[in-house]
VOROZA-827542 format. One line per field, with one value per residue (C-alpha): x, y, z; residue number from 1. Coordinates in steps of 0.25 Angstrom, whole numbers, padded with zeros to 4 digits. Layout:
BEGIN
u <- [X;...]
v <- [Y;...]
w <- [Z;...]
k <- [NUM;...]
//
This chain:
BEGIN
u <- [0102;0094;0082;0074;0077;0074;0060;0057;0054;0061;0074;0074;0070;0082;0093;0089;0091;0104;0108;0100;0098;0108;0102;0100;0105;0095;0101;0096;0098;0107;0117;0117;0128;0139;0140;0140;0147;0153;0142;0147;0135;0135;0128;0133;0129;0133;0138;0146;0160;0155;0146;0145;0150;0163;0173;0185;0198;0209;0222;0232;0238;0227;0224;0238;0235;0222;0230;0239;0227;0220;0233;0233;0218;0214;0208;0193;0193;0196;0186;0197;0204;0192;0194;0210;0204;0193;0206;0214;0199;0199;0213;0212;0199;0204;0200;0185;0178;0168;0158;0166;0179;0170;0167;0180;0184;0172;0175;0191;0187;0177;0168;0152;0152;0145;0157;0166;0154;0150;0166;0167;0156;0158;0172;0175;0187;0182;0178;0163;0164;0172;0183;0194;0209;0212;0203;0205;0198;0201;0199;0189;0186;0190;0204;0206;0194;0199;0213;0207;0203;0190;0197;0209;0198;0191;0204;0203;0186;0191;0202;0196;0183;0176;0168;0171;0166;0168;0177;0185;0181;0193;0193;0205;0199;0188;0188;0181;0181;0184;0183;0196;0209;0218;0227;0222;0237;0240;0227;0218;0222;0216;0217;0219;0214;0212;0229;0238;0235;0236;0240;0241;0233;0230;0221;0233;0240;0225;0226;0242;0240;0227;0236;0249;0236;0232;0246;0249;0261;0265;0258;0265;0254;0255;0256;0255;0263;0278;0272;0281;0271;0263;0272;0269;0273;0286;0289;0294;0293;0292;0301;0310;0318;0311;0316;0311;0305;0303;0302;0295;0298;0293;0295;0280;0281;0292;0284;0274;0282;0288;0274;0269;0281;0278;0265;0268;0278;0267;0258;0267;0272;0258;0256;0268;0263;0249;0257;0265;0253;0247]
v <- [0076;0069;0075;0062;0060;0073;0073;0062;0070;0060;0062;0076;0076;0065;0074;0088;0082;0078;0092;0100;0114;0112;0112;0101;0100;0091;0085;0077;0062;0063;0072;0062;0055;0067;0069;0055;0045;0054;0053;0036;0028;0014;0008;0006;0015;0014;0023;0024;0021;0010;0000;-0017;-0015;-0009;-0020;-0020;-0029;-0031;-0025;-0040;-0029;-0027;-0044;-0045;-0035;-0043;-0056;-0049;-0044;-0056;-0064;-0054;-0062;-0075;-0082;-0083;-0068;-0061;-0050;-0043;-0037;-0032;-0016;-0016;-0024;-0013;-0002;-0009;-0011;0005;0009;0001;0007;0022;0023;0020;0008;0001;-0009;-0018;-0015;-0020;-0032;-0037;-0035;-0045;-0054;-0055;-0056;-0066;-0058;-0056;-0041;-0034;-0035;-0027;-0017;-0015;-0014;-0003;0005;0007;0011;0026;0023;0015;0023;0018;0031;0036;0047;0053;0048;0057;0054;0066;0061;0073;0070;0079;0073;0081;0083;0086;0095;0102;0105;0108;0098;0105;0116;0105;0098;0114;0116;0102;0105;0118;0113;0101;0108;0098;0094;0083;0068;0075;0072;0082;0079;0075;0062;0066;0072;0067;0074;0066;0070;0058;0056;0053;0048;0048;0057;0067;0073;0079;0084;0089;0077;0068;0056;0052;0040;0033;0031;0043;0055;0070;0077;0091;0097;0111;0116;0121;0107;0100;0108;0104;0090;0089;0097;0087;0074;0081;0082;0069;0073;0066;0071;0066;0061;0063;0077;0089;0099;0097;0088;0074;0065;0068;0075;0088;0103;0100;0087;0074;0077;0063;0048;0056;0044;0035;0032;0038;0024;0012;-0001;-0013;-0025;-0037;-0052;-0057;-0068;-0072;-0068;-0076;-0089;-0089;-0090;-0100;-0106;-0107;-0109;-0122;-0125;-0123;-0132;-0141;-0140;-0140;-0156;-0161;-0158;-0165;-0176;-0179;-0179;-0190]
w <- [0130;0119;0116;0115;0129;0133;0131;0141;0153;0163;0156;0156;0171;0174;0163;0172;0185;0180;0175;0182;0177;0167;0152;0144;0130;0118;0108;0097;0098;0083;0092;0104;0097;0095;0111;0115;0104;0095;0084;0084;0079;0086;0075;0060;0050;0033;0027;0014;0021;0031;0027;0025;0010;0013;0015;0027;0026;0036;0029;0032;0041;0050;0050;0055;0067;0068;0070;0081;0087;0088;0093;0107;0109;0112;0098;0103;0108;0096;0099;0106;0096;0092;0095;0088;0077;0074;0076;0065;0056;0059;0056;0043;0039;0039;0054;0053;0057;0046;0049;0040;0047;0061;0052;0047;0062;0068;0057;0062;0074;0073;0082;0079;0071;0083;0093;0083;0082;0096;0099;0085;0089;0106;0103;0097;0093;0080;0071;0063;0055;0048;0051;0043;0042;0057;0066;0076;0089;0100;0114;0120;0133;0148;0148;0132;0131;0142;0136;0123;0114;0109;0104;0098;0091;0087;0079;0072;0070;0066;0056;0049;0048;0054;0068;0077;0072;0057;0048;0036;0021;0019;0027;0035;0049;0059;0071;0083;0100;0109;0122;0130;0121;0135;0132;0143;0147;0134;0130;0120;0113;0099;0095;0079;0073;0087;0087;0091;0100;0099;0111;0117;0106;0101;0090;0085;0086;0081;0068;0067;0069;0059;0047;0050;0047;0037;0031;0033;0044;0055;0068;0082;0089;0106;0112;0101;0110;0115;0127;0129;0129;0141;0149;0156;0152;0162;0155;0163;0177;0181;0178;0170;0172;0164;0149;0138;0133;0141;0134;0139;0129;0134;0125;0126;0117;0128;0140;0133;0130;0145;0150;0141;0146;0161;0158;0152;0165;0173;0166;0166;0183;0185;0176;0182;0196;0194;0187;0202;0209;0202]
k <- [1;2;3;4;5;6;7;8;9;10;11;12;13;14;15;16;17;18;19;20;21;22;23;24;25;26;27;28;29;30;31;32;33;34;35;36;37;38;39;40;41;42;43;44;45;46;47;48;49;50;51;52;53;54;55;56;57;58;59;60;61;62;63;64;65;66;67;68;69;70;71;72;73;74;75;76;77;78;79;80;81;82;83;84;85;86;87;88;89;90;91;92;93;94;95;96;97;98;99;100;101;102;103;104;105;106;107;108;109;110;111;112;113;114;115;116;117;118;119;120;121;122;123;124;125;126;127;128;129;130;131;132;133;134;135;136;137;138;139;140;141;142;143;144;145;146;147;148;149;150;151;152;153;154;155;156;157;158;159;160;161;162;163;164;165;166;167;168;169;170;171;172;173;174;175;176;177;178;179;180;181;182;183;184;185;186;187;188;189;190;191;192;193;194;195;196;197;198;199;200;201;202;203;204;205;206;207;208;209;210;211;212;213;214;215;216;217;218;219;220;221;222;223;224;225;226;227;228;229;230;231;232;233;234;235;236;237;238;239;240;241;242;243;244;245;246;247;248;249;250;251;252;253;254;255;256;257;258;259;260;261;262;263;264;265;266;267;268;269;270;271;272;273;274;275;276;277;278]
//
């Protein structure tokens, strides 16, 4: 509870008859932001890495996934593409999201500066700090907590010698707890980078997985154990007889002609049939 808050008696009454007999814990409006947003400020602030004088350019890369971005929206709605525009400014940008990057991103998309910022800083996925070159981001929410993932993300705290939301001097590790990341089936679980998933970890396998990083080593995303997937202990129980892969191909530039095409047969039935009735 803030203690600003608390010193107004009417909220005090309401927060007791809430909790009743339990205690309540006061904290410093400073702290508020650690339990409830993950220490994000919503507002910019310079510092020495982020400010109006450090430029942002689209690599001719990145413009050519803009342009087939932009392609999947009507011309006059290019707002859009607004949130896998700022993931490829981020990418680009060593995984942290400048306020030039947010700029250059209004300015392609010819959209007022503010609708990138409110977009960049309600979604925790953008990073407006910076983090190091892995971004750890452990899942600690009901079914990962309960499987173990404070003691998976202890091990990492324990390893790198750092804290949650700190990041090693080195550059290379930030270690961050999010909320749910979806893979509940095959927790305690993390996330890297805000791409590939971890699975089925221990703090043995944490510590492994860290060392192969800091090595440069491949790391298999997916389960860290001998689990298939999501599979049970028992394997397959179910549809074994299902292929291994099933493709879906589809021609949609065809698909897309043939429905032009009747379109355009409609349109046509449709002037021929007024034109009898006259």
């Amino acid at each position: 509870i803030n203690a600003e808050y608390m010193g107004k008696p009417m909220f005090r009454s309401i927060a007791k008859a809430f909790l009743g007999p339990r205690s309540l814990r006061v904290m410093p409006r400073s702290q508020i932001g650690r339990y409830f947003s993950g220490s994000v400020y919503v507002n910019h602030r310079d510092t020495e890495d982020n400010n109006d004088h450090l430029p942002f350019e689209f690599t001719q890369e990145n413009y050519s996934e803009i342009d087939k971005l932009l392609k999947k929206y009507p011309s006059n709605y290019k707002k859009s593409a607004v949130i896998p525009v700022l993931f490829l400014a981020q990418k680009q940008n060593g995984n942290f999201l400048t306020l030039s990057a947010m700029r250059k991103v209004a300015k392609v998309l010819e959209i007022p500066e503010i609708d990138v910022f409110e977009v960049a800083s309600f979604y925790s996925m953008f990073n407006r700090t910076k983090v190091g070159k892995y971004h750890l981001q452990v899942c600690a929410t009901t079914p990962c907590m309960l499987c173990g993932a404070y003691d998976v993300m202890g091990a990492a705290e324990k390893h790198l010698g750092i804290k949650a939301g700190e990041t090693t001097a080195d550059g290379l590790f930030t270690i961050q707890e999010v909320e749910c990341l979806g893979a509940c089936v095959n927790a305690p679980m993390i996330q890297i980078n805000g791409e590939h998933v971890y699975e089925d970890l221990t703090p043995e396998s944490m510590v492994a997985l860290i060392e192969k990083l800091r090595k440069g080593e491949p790391v298999k995303n997916g389960p860290q154990n001998n689990r298939r997937n999501s599979e049970g202990p028992q394997g397959r129980t179910t549809l074994k007889e299902l292929q291994e892969e099933t493709k879906i191909e589809r021609d949609f530039a065809k698909a897309k002609q043939d429905w032009q095409a009747a379109k355009e047969a409609a349109a046509a039935a449709a002037k021929a049939k007024a034109a009898e009735k006259k």
